[in-house]
C-alpha positions in Angstrom: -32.8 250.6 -109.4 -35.1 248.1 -111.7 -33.3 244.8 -110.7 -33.8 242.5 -114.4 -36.0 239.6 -114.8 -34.8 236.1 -115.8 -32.4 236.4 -118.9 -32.3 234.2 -121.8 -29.4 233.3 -124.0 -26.7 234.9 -121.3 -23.5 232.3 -122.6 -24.1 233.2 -126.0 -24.1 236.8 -125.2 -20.5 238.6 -125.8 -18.2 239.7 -122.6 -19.3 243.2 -122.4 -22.9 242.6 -122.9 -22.3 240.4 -120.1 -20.4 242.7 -117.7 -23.4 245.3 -118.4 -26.5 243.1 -117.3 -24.6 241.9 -113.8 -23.4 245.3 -113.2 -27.7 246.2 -114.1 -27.7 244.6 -110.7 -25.7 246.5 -108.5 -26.1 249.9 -107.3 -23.3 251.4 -109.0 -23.2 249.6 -113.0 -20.0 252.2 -114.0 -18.0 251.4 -110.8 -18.9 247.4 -111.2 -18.1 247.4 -114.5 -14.6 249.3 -114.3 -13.7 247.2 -111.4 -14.8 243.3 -113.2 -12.4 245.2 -116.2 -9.4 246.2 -114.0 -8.8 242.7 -113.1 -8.5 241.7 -116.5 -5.0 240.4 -117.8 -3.1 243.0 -120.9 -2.0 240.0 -122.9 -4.9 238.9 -124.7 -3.8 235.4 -125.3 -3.0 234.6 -121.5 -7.0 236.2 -120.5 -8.7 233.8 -123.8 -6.9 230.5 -121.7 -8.0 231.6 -118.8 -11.3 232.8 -119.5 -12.1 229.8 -121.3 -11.7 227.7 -118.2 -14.9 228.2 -117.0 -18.4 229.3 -118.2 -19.8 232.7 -118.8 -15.6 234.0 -117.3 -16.3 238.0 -117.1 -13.0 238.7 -114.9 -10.2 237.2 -113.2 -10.4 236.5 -109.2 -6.3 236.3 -107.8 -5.6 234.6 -104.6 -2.4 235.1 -103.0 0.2 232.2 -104.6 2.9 231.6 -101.4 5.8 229.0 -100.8 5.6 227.4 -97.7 10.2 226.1 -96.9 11.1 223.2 -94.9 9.2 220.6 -95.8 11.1 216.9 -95.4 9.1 214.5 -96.4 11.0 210.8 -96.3 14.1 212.7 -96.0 13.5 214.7 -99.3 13.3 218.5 -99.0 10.5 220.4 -100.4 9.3 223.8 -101.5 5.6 223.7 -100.9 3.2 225.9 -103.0 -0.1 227.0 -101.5 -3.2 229.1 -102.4 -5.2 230.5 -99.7 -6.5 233.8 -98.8 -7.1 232.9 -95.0 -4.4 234.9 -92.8 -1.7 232.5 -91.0 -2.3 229.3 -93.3 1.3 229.5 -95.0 2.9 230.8 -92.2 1.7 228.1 -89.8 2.8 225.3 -92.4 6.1 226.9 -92.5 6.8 227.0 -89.1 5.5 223.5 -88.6 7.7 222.3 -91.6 10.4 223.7 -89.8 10.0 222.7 -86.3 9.4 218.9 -87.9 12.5 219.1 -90.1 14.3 219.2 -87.0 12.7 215.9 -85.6 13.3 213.8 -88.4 10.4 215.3 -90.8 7.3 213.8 -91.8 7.2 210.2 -92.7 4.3 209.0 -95.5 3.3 205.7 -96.5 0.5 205.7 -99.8 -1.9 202.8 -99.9 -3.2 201.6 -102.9 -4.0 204.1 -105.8 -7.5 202.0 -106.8 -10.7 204.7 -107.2 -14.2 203.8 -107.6 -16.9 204.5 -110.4 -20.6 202.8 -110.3 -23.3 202.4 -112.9 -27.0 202.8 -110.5 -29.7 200.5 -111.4 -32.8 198.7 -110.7 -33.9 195.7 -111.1 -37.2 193.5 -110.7 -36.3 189.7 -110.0 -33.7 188.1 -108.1 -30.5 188.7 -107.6 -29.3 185.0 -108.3 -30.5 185.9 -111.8 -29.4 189.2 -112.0 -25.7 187.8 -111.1 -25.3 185.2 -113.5 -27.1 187.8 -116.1 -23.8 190.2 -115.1 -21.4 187.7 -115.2 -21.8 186.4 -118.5 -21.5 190.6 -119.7 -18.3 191.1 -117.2 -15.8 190.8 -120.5 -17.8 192.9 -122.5 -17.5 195.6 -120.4 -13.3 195.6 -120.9 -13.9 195.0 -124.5 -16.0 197.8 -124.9 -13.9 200.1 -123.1 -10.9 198.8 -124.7 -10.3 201.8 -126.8 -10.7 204.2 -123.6 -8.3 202.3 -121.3 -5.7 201.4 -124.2 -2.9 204.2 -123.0 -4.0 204.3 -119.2 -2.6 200.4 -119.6 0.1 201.6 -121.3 0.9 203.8 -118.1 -0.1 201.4 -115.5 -3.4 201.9 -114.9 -6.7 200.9 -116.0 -10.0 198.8 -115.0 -9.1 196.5 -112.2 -12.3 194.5 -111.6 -16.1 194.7 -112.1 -18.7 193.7 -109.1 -21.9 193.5 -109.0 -23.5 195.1 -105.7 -26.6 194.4 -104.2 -28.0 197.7 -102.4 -31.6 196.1 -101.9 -31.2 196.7 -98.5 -31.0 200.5 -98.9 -33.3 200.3 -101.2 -35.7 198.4 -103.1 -34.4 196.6 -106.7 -31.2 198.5 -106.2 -28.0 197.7 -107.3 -24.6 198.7 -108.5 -22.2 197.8 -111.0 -19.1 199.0 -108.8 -15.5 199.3 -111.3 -12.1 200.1 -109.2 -9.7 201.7 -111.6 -5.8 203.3 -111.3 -5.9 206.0 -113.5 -2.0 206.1 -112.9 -1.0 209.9 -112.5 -4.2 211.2 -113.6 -6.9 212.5 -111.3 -8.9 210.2 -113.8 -12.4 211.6 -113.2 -13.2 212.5 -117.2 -11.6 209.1 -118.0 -13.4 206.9 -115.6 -16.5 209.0 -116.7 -16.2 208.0 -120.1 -15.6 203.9 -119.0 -18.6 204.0 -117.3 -21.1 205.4 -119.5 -19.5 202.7 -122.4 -20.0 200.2 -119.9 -23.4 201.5 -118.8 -24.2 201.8 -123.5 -22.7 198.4 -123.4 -25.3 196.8 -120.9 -28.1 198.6 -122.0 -27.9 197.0 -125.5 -27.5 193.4 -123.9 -30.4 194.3 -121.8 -32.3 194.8 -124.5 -30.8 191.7 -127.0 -32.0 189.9 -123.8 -35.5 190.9 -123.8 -35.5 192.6 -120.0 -36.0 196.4 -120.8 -38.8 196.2 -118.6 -37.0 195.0 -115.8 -33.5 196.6 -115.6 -33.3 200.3 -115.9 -29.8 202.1 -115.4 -30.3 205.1 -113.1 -26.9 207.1 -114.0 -23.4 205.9 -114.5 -20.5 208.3 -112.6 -17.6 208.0 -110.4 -17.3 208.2 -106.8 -15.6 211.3 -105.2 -15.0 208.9 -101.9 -12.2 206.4 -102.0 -11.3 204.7 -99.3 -9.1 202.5 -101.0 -6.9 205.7 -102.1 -5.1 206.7 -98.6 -1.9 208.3 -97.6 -0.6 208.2 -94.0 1.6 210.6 -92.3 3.2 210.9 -89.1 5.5 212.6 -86.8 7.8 211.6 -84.3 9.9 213.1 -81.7 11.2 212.6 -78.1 8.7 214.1 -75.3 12.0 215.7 -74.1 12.3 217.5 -77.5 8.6 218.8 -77.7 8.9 221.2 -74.4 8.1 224.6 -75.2 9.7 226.8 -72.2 8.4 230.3 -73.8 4.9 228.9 -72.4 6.0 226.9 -69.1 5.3 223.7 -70.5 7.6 221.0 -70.5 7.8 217.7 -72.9 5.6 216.0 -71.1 2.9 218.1 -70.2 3.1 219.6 -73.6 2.0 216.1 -75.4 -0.7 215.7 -72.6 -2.3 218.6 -73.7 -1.8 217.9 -77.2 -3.3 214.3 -77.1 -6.2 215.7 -74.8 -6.8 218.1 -77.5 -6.7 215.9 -80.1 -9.3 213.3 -78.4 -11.7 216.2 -77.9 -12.1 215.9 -81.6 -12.5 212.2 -81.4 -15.9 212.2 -79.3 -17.5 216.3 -80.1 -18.6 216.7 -83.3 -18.5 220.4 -83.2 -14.5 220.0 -81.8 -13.9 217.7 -85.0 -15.4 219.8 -87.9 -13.2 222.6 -86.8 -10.2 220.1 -86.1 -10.9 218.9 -89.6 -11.2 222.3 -91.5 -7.6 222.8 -89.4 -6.4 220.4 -91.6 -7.8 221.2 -94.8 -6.6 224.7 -94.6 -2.9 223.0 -95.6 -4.2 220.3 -97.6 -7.0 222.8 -100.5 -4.3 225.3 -100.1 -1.2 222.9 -102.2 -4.3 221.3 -104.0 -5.2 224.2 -105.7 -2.1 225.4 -106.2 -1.4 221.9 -108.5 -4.5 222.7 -110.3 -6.4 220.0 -108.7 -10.3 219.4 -107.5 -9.9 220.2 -103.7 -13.9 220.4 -103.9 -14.0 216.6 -104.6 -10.7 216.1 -101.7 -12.9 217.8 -99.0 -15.6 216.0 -99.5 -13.5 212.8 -100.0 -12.1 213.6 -96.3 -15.2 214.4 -94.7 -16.8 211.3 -95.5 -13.7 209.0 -94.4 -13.9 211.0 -91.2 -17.7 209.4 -91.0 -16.5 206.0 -92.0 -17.7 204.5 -88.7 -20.9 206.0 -88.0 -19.8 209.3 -86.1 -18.2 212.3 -87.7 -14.3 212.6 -85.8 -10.8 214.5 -86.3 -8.7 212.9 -88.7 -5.7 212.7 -86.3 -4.4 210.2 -84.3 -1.6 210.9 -81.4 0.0 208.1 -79.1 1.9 209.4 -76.0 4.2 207.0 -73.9 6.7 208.2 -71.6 9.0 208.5 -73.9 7.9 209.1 -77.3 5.1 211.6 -78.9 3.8 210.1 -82.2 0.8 211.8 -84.1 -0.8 210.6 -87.3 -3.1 211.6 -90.4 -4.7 209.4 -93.0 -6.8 210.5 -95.8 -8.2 209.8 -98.9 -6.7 211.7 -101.6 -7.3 211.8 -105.5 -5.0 213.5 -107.1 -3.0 213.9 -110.5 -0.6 215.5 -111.7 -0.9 214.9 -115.4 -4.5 216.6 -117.3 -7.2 218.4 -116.6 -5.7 221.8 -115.1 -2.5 220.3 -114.0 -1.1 221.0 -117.4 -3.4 223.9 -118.7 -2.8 226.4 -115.4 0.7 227.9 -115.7 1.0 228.2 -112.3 -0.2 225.0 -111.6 2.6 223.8 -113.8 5.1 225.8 -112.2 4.1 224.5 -109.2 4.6 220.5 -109.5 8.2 221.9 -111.3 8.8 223.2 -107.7 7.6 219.8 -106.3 9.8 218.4 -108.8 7.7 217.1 -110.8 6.1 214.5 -108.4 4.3 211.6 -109.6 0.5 211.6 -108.1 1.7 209.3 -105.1 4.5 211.5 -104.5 1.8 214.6 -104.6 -0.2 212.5 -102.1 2.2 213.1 -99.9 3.0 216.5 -100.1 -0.4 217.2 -99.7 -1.2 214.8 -96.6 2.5 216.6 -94.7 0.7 219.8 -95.7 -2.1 219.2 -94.0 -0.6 217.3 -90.9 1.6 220.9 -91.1 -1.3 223.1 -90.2 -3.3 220.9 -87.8 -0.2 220.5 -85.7 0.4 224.5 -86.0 -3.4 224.9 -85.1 -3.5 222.5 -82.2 -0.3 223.6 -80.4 -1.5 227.6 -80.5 -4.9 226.4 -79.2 -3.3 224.7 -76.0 -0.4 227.5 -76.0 -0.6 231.3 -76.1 -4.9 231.1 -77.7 -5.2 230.8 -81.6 -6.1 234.7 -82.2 -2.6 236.0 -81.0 -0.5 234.5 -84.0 -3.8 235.0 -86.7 -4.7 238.4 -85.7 -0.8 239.6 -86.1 -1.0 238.7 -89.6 -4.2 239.4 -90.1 -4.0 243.0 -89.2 -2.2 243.9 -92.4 -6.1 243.5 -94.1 -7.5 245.2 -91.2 -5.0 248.2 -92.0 -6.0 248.1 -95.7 -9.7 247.9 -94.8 -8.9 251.5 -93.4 -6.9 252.5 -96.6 -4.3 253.0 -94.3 -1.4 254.7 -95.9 2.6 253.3 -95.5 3.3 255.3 -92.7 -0.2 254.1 -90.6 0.8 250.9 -91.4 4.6 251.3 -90.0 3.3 253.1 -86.8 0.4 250.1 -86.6 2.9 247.1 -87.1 5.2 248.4 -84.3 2.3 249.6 -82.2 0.3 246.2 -82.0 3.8 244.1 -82.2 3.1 243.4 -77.9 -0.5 244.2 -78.1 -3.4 242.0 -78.8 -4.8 242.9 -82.2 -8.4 243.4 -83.0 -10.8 245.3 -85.9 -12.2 247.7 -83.1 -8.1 248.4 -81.7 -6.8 249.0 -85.3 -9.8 251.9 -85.9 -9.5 253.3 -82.3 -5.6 253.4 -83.1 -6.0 255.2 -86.6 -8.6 257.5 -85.5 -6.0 258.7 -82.4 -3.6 258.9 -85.1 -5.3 260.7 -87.8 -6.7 263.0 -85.1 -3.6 264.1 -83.7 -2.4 265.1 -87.4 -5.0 266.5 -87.7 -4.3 269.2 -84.8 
């Protein structure tokens, strides 16, 4: 196979041309090609949205679209979409949804909404004069962007303030021009975008009016995926009496040791706390994506916050006394649930109708439970019955189909492994006893 060389002009090329120089790639161009098609959607109209999405869109890739029940949140109910292909993710939100609605549900509390954008520059001279330089421009900057922020203020939102920071002490001549804004119910990341680079126009112009072109020079202009200052908190609560779990021989109290133990582990290993972390963004990417949101940007958000004090730790807090077992989660989240791909996705429409229609403080929530959901679910299997029994149970339905196992394999194979430990090597020593004995 003669694998191509670079190719020029590939997004102006039509689909099919497309389709036929990756498939050039592969071993098998007709089976690649017949596959990237059968994924393709009959109505036309539905596949041009879709497809225009993204760049250089060839096919469609589905991920399973699931409803996680039982949600309370502040003593609402809730229906909780999720997209994840990871086996056990919904289910373990469920049943942590459920076991919490019984204990008086998940209880939120959203900080401020405020989300930072920065215009990088340097600067030769002092800071005394660069200060008064910026201070004199600080109205300029709202008039300029007047026209930008006129409906965010309609809504709510908006610039909030203007800073100047001095970074000289990361590195030489550097500074910031820090803006907060509240883009209301808007992830906001296009709009505050657009603010900066007008602000970042606007000072360039006055730079040069004022005869310093040689001294400042803006770097870049672009919001900040990390915002401390845009938190939710959630927590649980329940008596240590209530959190025995008999089928295991552990009673309330020893239950909640365990628990906190496990939970500190995360607080002082690094390697402990990434996993304790991805725990909880199983839950919280899964109802992100489903809302047509940037859970790209929330991750990274989170994993920052989770550095905030020098050393990377689990997210989750837990208090034991003797009579009470109290476990918290807070996390930066930027969400919306107005634009971008909130609005354009129709199942990302169809899920905030579910939601009913939250505001983006309301999704905050959601999304925060969510994840609190499947770190609790996570953390009680580990210190219970081992995280592989409950995973690999629904896993094995993809093991099963990674056999092409027919209906009746799979029936025999559900019942066989329902009080056996399930693994890839058990599933093909079972099908191959199986399909042997047919076979005689």
């Amino acid at each position: 196979m003669e694998i191509p060389g670079q190719i020029q002009g590939f997004s102006k090329l039509g689909r099919d041309d497309q389709v036929k120089l990756a498939a050039s790639f592969t071993a098998d161009p007709d089976g690649t090609i017949n596959e990237l098609n059968s994924h393709l959607l009959p109505d036309g109209t539905r596949q041009k949205m879709y497809s225009e999405f993204s760049e250089n869109s060839v096919s469609n890739f589905f991920l399973p679209y699931s409803l996680a029940p039982n949600f309370r949140i502040n003593d609402t109910y809730y229906m909780v979409p999720m997209v994840t292909e990871e086996s056990s993710v919904v289910a373990a939100a469920a049943a942590a949804a459920k076991y919490w609605s019984e204990r008086g549900g998940f209880r939120t509390r959203v900080s401020t909404m405020h989300k930072p954008g920065h215009i990088h520059f340097t600067w030769k001279g002092s800071t005394q004069e660069l200060s008064t330089f910026i201070n004199d421009l600080a109205p300029g900057f709202y008039q300029v962007t007047a026209y930008l922020t006129r409906r965010m203020n309609q809504r709510g939102g908006g610039i909030l303030e203007i800073n100047l920071k001095d970074m000289t002490d990361k590195m030489d001549g550097y500074y910031q021009i820090e803006a907060i804004f509240d883009t209301a119910d808007s992830m906001g990341a296009n709009f505050i975008n657009s603010c900066l680079e007008q602000m970042a126009d606007f000072l360039h112009q006055q730079v040069q009016l004022a005869g310093l072109a040689g001294r400042l020079e803006i770097i870049m202009s672009v919001l900040s995926n990390y915002s401390p200052k845009c938190t939710v908190e959630c927590q649980v609560s329940s008596p240590v009496g209530a959190m025995a779990h008999p089928e295991y021989n552990l009673g309330g109290t020893d239950f909640c040791r365990k628990f906190e133990v496990a939970v500190n582990l995360a607080k002082q290993d690094v390697y402990r706390a990434v996993t304790h972390n991805k725990g909880i963004y199983n839950g919280v990417d899964a109802v992100v994506i489903a809302t047509g949101n940037d859970f790209r940007a929330v991750e990274a958000d989170g994993h920052a916050w989770a550095s905030r004090n020098g050393n990377y730790c689990g997210l989750t807090d837990v208090e034991v006394s003797k009579e009470s077992f109290n476990c918290r989660i807070e996390i930066p989240l930027t969400l919306g649930t107005v634009g971008g791909l909130t609005g354009l996705h129709p199942l990302a429409a169809v899920s905030l109708k579910i939601l009913g229609s939250p505001h983006a403080s309301d999704l905050m929530s959601i999304v925060a439970a969510a994840g609190m959901a499947s770190n609790f679910s996570a953390i009680r299997a580990l210190i219970t019955g081992g995280i592989q029994k409950g995973h690999m149970k629904l896993h094995l339905s993809n093991v099963l189909n990674q056999f092409h196992a027919s209906n009746a394999e799979k029936m025999a194979a559900m019942e066989y492994f329902s009080k056996r430990a399930v693994s890839f090597s058990a599933v093909e020593e079972f099908l191959t006893n199986s399909r042997t004995r047919l076979e005689k």
